[in-house]
N, CA, C and O atoms as a DFTB+ gen file, in Angstrom:
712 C
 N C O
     1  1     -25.178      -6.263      -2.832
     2  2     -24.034      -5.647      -2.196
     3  2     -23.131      -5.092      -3.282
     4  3     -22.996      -5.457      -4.450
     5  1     -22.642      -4.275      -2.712
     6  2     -21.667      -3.413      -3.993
     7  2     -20.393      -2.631      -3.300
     8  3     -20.508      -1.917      -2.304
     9  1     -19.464      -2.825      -3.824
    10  2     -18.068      -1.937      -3.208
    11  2     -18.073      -0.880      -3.770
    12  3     -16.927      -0.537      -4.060
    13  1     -19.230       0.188      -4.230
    14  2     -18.957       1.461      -4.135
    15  2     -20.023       1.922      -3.809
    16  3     -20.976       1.144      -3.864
    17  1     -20.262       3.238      -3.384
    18  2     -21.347       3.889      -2.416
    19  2     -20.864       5.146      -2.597
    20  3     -19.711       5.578      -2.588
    21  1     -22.486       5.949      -2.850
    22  2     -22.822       7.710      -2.733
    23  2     -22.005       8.021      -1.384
    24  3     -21.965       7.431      -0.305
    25  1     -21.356       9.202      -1.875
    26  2     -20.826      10.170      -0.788
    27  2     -21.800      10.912      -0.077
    28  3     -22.799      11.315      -0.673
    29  1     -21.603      11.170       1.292
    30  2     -22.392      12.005       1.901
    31  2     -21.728      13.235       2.064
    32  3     -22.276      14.191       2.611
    33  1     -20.615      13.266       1.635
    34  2     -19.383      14.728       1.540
    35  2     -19.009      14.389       3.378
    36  3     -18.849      13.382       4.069
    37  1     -19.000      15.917       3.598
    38  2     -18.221      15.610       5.294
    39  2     -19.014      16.256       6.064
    40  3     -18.968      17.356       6.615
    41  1     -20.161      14.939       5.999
    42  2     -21.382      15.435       6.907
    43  2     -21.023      14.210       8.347
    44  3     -20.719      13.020       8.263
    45  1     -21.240      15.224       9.798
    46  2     -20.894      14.223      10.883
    47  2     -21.552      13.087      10.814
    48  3     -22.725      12.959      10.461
    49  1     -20.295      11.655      11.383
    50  2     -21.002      10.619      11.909
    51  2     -19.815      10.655      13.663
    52  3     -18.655      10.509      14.049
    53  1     -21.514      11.024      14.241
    54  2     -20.797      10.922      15.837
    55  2     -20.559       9.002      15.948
    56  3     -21.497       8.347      15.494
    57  1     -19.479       8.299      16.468
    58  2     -19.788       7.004      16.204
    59  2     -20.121       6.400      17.280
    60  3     -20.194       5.180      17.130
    61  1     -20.372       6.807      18.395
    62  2     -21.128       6.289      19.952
    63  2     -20.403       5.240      20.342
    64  3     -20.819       4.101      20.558
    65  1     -19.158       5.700      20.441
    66  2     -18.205       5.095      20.878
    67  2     -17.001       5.586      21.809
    68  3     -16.192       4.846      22.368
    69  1     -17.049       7.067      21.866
    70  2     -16.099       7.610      22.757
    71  2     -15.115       8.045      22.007
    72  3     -14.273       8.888      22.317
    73  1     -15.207       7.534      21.128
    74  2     -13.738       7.789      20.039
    75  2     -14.319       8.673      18.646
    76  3     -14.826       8.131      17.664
    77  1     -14.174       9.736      18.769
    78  2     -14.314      10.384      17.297
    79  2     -13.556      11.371      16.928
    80  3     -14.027      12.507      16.879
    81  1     -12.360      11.140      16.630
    82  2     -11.437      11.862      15.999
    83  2     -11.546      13.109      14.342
    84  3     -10.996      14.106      13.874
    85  1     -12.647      12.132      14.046
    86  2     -12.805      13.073      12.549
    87  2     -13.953      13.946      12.868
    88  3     -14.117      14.877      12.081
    89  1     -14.608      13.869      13.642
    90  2     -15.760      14.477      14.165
    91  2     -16.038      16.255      13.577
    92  3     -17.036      16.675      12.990
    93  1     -14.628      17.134      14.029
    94  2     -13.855      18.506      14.179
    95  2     -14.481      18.590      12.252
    96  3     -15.178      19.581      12.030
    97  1     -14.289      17.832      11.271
    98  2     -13.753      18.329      10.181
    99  2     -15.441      18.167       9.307
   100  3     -15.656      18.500       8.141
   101  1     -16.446      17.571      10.274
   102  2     -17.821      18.182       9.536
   103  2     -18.370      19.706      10.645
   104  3     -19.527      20.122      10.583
   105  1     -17.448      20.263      11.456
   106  2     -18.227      21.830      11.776
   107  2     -17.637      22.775      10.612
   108  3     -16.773      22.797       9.735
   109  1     -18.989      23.775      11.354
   110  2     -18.432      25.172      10.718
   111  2     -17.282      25.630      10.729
   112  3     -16.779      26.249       9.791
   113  1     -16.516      25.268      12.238
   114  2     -15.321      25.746      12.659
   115  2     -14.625      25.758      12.079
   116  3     -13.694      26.544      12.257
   117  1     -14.655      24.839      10.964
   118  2     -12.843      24.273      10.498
   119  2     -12.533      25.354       9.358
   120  3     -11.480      25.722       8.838
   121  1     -13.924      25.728       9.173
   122  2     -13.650      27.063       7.942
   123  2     -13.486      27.149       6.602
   124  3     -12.891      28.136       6.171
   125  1     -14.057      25.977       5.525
   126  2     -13.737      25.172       5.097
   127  2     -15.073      25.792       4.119
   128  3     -15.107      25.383       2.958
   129  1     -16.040      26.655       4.522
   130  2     -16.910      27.189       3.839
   131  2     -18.337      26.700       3.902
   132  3     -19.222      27.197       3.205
   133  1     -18.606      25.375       5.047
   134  2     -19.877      24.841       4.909
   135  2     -20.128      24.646       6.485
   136  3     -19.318      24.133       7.256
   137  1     -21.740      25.284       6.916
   138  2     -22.447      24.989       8.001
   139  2     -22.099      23.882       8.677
   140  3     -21.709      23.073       7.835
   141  1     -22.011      23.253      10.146
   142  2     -22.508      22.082      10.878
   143  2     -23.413      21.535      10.107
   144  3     -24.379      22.095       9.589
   145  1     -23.017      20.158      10.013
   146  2     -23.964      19.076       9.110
   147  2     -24.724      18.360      10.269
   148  3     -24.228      18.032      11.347
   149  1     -25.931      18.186       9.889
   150  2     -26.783      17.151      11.283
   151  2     -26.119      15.965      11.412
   152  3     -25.896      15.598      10.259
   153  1     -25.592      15.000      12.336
   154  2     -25.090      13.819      12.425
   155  2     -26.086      12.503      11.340
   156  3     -27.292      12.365      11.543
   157  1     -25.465      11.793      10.424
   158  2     -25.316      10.804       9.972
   159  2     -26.201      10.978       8.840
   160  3     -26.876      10.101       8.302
   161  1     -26.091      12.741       8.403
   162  2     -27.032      12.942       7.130
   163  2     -28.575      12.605       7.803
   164  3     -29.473      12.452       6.975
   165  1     -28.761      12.542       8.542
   166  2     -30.014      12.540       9.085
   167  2     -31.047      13.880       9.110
   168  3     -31.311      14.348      10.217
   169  1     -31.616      14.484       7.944
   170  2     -32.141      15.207       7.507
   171  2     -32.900      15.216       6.190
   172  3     -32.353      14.729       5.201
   173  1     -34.456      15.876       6.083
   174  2     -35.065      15.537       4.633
   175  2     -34.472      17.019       4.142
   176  3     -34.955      17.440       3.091
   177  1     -34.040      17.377       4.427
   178  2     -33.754      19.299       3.885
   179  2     -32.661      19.008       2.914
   180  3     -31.612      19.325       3.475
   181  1     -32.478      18.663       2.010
   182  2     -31.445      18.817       1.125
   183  2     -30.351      19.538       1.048
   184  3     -29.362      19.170       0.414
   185  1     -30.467      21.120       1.975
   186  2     -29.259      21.869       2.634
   187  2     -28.895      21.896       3.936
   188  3     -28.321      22.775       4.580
   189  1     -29.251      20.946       4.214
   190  2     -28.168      20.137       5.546
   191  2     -27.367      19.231       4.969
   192  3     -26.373      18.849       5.586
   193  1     -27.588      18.856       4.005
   194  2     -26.806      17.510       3.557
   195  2     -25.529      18.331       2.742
   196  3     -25.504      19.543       2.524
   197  1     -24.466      17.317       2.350
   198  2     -23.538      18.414       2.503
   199  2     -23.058      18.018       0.721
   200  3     -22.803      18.757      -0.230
   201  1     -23.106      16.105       0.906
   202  2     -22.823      15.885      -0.485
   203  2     -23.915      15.701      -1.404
   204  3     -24.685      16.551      -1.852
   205  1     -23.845      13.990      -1.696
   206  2     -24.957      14.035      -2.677
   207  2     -25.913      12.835      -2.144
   208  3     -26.954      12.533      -2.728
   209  1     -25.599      12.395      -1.351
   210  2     -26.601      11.011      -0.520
   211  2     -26.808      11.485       1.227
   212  3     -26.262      12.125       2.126
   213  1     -27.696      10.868       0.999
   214  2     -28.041      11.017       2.938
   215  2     -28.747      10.141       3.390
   216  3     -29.702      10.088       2.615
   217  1     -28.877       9.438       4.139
   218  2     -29.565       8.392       5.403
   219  2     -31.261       8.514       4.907
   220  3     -31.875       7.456       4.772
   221  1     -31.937       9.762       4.658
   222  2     -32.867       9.944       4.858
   223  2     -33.935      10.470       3.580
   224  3     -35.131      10.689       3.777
   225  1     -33.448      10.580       2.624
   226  2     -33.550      10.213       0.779
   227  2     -33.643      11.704       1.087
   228  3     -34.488      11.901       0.214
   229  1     -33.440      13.074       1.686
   230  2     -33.474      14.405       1.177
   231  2     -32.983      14.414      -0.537
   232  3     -31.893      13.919      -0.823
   233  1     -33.666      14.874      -1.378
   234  2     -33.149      15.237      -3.173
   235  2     -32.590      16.117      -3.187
   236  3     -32.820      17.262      -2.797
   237  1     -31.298      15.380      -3.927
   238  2     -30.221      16.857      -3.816
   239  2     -30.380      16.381      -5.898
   240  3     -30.604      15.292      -6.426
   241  1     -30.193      17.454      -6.380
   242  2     -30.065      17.763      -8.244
   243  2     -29.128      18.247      -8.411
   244  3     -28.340      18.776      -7.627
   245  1     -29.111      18.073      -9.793
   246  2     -27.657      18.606     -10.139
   247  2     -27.336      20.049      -9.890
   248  3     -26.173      20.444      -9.806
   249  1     -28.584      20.980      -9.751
   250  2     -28.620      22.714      -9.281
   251  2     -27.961      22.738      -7.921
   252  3     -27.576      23.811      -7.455
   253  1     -27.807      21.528      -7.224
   254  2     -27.480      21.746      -5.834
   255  2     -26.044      21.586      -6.249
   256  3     -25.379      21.934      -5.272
   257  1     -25.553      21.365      -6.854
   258  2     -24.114      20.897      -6.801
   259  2     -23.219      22.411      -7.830
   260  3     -22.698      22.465      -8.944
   261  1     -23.420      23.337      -6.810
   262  2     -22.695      24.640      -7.404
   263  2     -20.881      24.535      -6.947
   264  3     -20.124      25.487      -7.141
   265  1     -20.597      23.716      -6.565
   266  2     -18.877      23.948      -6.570
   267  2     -18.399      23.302      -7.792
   268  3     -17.188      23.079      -7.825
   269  1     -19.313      22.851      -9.110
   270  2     -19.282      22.317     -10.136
   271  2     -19.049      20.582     -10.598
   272  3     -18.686      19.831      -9.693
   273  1     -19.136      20.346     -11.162
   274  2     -19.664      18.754     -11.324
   275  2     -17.860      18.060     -11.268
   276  3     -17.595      17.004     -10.693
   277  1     -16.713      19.007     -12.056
   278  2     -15.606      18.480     -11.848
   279  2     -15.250      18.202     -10.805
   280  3     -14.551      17.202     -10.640
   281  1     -15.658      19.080      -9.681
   282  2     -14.939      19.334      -8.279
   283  2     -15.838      18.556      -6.845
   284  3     -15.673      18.824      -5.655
   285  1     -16.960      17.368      -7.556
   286  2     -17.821      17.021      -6.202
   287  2     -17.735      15.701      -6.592
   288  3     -18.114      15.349      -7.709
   289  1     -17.243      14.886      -5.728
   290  2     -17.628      13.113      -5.233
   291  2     -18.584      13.097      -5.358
   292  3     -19.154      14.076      -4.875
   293  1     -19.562      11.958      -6.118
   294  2     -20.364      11.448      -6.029
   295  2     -20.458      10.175      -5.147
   296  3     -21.046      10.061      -4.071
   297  1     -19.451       8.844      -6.124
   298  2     -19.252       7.542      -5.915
   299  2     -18.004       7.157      -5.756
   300  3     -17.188       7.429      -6.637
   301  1     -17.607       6.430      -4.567
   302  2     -16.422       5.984      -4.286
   303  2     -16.203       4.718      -4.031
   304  3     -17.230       4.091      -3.774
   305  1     -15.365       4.207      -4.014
   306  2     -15.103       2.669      -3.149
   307  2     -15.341       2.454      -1.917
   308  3     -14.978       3.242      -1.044
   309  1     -16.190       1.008      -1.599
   310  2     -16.089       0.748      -0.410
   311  2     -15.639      -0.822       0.246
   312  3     -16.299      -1.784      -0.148
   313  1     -14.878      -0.983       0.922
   314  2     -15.194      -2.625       1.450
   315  2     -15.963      -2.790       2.614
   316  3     -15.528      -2.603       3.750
   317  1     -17.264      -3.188       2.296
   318  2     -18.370      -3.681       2.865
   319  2     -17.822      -4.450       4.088
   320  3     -18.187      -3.856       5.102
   321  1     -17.310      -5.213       4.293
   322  2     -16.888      -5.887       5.318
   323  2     -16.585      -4.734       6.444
   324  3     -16.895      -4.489       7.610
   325  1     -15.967      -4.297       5.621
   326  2     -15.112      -2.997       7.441
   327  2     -16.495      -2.069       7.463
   328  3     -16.062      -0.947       7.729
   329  1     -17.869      -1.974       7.324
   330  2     -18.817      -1.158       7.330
   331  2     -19.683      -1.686       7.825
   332  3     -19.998      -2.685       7.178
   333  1     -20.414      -1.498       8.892
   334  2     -21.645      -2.077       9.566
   335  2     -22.923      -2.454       8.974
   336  3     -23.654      -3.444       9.008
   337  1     -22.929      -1.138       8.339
   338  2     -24.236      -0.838       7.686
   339  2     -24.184      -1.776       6.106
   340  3     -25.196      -2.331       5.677
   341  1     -23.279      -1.807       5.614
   342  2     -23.410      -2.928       4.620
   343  2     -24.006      -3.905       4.603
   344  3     -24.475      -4.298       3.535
   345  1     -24.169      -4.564       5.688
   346  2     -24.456      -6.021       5.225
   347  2     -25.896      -6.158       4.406
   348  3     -26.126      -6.810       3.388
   349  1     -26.693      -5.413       5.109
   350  2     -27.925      -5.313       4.343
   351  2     -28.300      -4.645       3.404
   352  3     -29.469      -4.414       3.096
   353  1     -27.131      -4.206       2.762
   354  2     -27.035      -2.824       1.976
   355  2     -27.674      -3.537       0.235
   356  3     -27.831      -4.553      -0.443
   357  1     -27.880      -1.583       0.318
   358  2     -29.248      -1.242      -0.884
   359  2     -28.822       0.039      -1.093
   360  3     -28.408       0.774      -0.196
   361  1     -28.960       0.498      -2.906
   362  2     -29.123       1.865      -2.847
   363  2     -30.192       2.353      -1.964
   364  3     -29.822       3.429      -1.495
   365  1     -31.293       2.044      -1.559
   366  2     -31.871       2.646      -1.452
   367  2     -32.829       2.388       0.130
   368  3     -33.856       2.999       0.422
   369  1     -32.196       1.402       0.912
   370  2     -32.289       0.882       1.793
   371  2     -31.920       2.208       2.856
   372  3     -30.920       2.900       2.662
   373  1     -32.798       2.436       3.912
   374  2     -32.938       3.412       4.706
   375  2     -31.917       3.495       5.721
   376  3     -31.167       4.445       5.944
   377  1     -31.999       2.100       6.457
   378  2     -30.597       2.560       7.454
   379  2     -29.361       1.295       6.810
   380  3     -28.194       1.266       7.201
   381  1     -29.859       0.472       5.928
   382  2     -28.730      -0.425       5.190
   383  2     -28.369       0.125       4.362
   384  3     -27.290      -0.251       3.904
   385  1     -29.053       1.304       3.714
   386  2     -28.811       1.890       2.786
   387  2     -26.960       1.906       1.803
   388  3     -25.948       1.690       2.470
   389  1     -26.871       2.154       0.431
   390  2     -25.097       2.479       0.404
   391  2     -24.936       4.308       0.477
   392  3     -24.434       4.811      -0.528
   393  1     -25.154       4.822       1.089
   394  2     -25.110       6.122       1.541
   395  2     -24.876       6.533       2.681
   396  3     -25.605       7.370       3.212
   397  1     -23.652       5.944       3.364
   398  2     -23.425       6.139       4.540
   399  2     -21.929       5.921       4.791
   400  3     -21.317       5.212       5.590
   401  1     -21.442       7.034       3.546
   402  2     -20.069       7.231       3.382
   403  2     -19.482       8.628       4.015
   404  3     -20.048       9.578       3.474
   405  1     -18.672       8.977       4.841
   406  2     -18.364      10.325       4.970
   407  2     -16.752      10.684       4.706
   408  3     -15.854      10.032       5.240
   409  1     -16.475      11.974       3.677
   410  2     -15.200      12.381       3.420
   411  2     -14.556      12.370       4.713
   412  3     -13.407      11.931       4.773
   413  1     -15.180      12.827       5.848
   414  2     -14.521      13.070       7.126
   415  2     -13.246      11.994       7.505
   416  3     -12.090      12.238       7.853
   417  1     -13.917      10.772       7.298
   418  2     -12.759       9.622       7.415
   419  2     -11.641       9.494       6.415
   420  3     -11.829       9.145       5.250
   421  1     -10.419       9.806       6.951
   422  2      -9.481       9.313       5.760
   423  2     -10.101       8.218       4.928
   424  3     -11.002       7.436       5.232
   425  1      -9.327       8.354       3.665
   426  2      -9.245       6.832       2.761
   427  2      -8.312       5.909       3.203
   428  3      -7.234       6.062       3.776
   429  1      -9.085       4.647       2.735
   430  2      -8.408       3.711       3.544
   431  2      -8.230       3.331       5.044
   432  3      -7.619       2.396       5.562
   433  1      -9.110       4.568       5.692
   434  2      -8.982       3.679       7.021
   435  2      -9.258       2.614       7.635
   436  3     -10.440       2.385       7.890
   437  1      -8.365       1.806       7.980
   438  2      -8.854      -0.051       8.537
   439  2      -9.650       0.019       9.215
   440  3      -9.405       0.785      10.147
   441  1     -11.051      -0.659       9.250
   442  2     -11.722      -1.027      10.238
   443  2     -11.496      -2.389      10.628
   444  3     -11.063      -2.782       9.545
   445  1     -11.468      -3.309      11.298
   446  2     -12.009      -4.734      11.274
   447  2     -12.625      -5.092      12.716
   448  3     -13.039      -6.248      12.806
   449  1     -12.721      -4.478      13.582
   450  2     -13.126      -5.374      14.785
   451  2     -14.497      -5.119      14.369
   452  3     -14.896      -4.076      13.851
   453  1     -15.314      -6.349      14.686
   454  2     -17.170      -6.279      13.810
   455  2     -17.589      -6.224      15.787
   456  3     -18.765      -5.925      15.993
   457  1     -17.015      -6.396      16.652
   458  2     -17.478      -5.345      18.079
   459  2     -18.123      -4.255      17.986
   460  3     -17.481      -3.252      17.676
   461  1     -19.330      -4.166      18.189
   462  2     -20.013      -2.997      18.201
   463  2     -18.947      -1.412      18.685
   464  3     -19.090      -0.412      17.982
   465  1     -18.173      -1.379      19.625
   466  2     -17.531      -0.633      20.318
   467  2     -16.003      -1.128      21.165
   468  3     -15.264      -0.489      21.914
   469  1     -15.938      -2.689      20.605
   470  2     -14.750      -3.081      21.225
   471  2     -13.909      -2.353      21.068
   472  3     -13.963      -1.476      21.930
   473  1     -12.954      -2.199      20.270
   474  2     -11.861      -1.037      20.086
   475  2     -12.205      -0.281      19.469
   476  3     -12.518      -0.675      18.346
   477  1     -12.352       0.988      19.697
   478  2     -13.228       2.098      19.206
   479  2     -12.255       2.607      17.601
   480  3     -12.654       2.917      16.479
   481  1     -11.094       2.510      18.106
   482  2      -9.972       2.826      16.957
   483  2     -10.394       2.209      15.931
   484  3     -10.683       2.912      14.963
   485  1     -10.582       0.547      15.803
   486  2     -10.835       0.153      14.386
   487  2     -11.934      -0.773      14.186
   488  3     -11.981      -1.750      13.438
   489  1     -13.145      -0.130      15.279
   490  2     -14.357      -1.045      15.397
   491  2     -15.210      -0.721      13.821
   492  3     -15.020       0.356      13.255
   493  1     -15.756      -1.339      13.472
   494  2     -16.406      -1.512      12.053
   495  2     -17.914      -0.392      12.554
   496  3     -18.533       0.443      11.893
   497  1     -18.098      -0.934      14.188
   498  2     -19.547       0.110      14.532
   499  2     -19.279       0.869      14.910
   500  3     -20.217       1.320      15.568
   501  1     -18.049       1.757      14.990
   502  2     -17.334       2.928      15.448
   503  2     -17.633       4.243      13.937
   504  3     -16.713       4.717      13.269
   505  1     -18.849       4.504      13.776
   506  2     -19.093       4.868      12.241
   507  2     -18.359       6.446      12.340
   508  3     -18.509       6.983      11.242
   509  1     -17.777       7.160      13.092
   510  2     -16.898       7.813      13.118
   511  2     -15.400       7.635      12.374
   512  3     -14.895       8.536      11.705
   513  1     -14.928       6.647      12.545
   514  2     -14.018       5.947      11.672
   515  2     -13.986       4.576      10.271
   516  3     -13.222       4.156       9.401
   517  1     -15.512       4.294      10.879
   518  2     -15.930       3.142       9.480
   519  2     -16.428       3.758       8.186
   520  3     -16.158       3.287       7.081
   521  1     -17.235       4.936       8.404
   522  2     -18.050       5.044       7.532
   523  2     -16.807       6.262       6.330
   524  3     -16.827       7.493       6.345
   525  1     -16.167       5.642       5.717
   526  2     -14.846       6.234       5.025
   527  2     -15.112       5.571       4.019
   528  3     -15.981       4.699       4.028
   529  1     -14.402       5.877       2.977
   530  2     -13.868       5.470       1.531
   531  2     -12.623       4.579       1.509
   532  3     -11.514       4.975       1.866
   533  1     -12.846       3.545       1.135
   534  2     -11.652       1.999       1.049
   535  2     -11.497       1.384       0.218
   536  3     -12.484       1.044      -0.435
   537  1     -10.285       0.972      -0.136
   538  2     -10.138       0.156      -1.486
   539  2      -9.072      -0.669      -0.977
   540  3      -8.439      -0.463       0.059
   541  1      -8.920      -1.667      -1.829
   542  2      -7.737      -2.607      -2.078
   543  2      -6.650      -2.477      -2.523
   544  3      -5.648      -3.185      -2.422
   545  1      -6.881      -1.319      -3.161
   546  2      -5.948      -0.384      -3.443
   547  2      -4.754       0.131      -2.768
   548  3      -5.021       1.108      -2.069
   549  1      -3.312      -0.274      -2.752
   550  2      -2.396       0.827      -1.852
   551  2      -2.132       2.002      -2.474
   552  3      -1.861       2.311      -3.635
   553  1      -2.320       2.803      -1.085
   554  2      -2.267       4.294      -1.782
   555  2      -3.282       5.487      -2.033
   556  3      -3.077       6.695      -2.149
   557  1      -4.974       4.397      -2.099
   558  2      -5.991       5.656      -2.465
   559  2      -6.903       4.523      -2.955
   560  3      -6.741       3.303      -2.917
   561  1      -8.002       5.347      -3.470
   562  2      -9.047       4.989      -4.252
   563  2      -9.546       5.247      -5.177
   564  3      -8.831       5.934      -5.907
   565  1     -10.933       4.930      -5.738
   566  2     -11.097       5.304      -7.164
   567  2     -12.580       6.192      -6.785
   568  3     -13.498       5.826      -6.050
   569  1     -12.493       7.011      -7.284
   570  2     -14.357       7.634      -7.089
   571  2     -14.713       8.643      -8.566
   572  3     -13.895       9.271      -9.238
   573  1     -16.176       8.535      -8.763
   574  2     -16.582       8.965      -9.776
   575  2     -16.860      10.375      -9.383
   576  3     -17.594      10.599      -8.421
   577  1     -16.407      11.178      -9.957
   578  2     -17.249      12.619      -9.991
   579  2     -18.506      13.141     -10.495
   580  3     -18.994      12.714     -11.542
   581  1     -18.978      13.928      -9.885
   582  2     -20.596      14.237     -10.677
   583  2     -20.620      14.565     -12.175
   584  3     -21.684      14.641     -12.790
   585  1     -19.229      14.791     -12.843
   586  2     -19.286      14.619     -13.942
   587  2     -18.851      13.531     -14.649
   588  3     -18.584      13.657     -15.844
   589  1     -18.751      12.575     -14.138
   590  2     -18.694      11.076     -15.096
   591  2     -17.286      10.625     -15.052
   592  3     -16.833       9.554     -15.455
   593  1     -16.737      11.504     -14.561
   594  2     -15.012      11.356     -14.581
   595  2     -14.632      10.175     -13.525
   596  3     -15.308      10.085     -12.500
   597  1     -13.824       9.491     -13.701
   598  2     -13.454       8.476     -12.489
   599  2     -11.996       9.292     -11.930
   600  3     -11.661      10.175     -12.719
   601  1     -11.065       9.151     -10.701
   602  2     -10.156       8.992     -10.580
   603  2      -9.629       8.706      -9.457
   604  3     -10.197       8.886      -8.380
   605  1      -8.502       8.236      -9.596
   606  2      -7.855       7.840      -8.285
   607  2      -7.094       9.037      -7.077
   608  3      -6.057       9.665      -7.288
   609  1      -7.734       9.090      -6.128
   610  2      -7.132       9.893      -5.083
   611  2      -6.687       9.137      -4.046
   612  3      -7.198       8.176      -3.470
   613  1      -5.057      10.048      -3.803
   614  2      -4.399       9.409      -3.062
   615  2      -4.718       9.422      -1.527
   616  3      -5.247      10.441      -1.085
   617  1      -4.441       8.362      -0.656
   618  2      -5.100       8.478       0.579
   619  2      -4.151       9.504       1.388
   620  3      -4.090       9.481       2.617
   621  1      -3.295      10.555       0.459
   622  2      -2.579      11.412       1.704
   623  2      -3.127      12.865       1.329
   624  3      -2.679      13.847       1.922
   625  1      -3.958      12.972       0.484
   626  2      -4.747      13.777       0.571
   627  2      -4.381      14.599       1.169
   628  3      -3.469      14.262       1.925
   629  1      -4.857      16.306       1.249
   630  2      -5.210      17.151       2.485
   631  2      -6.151      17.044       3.164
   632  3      -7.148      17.138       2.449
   633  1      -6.515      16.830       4.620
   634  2      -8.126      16.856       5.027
   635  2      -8.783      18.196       3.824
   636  3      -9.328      17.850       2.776
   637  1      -8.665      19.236       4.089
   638  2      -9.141      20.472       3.797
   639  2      -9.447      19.863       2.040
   640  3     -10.612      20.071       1.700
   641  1      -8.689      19.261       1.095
   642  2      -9.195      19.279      -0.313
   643  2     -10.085      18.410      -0.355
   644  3     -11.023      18.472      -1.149
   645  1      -9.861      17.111       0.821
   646  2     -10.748      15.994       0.529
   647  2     -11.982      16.753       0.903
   648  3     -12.860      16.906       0.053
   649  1     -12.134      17.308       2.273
   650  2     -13.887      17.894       2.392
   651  2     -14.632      18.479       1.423
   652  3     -15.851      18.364       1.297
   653  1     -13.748      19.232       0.601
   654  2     -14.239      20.400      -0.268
   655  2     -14.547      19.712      -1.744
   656  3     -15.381      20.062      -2.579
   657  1     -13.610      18.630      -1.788
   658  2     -14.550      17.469      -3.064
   659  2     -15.646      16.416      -2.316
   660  3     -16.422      15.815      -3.059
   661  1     -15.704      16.242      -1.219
   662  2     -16.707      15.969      -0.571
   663  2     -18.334      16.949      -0.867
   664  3     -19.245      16.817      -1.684
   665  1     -18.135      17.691      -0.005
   666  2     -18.816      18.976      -0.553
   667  2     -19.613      19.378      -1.897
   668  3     -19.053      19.477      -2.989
   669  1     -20.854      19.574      -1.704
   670  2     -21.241      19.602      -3.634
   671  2     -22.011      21.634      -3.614
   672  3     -22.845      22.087      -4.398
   673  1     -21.223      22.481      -2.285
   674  2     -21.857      23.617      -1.807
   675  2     -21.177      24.254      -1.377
   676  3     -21.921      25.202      -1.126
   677  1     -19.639      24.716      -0.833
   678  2     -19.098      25.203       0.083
   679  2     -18.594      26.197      -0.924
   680  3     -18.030      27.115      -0.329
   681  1     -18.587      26.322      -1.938
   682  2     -18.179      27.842      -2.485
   683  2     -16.848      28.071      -2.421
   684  3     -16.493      29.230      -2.634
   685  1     -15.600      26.851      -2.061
   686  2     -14.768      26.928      -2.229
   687  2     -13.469      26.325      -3.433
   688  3     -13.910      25.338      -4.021
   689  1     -12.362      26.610      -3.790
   690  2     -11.856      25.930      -4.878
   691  2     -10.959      24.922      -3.963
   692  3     -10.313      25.180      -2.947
   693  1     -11.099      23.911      -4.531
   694  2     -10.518      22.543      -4.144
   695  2      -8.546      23.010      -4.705
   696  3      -8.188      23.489      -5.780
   697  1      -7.903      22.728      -3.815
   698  2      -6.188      22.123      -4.303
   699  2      -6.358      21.426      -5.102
   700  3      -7.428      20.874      -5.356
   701  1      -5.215      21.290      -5.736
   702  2      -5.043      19.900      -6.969
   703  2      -3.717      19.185      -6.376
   704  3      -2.702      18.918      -7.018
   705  1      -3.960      18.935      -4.995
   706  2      -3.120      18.037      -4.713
   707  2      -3.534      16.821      -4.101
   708  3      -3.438      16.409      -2.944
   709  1      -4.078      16.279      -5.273
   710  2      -4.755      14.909      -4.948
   711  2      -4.330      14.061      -6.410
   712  3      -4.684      12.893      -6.572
């Protein structure tokens, strides 16, 4: 087990729960420069996937990561506890896998009810809202960039900068207001 885990950037997790609020911010719609992502990285195509991990081992290389190595999440914080899929977790573990992070969720969002769907707001199996970036941290977290860089981003973020450092493809320039 490990408290940090590959980004999947802001590829959808529908969370089959009725409740998916972040849902809007993996379409095309939002304009943001990147296709509809298949739900839960569930794809071997390496350009469906949006960051740098996916559910389903698609190989993404460093050629895939054209918005440049400063500007793409790799590795972030996680607390395993508020995440379903942790418990059995493995790099490399298929559905325990640690790749089943999405920018879509704010940082820091609380999960704790371990209810499959009890309160959809802060159910741990609500992966619409679990499957986020968390720390112990007040304020933000720590994540590595594809270039080796660590840093702390604050959890007030813009949606729009967090997707786009999510993102290792969207052809867009990230704010520096993080």
């Amino acid at each position: 087990m490990s408290s940090y885990a590959g980004s999947m950037g802001p590829q959808c997790a529908d969370g089959g729960c009725g409740y998916n609020p972040n849902q809007y911010l993996c379409l095309k719609t939002v304009g943001y420069g990147y296709d509809n992502s298949p739900d839960h990285g569930n794809s071997f195509n390496n350009s469906d996937i949006r960051g740098l991990f996916n559910r389903l081992g698609a190989t993404i290389n460093m050629a895939g990561v054209t918005d440049g190595t400063s500007n793409t999440i790799m590795i972030g914080e996680v607390l395993p506890e508020q995440h379903d899929h942790f418990s059995n977790g493995s790099w490399s573990n298929f559905n325990g896998g640690m790749a089943h992070v999405s920018t879509i969720t704010g940082i820091n969002y609380q999960t704790k009810d371990r209810n499959r769907c009890g309160d959809a707001k802060i159910s741990t199996g609500n992966w619409n809202v679990s499957w986020g970036f968390k720390s112990n941290h007040s304020g933000g977290a720590n994540f590595v960039f594809v270039d080796g860089s660590v840093k702390m981003i604050n959890q007030s973020i813009s949606a729009r900068t967090y997707q786009l450092l999510g993102c290792r493809n969207d052809g867009q320039v990230p704010a520096s207001d993080y």
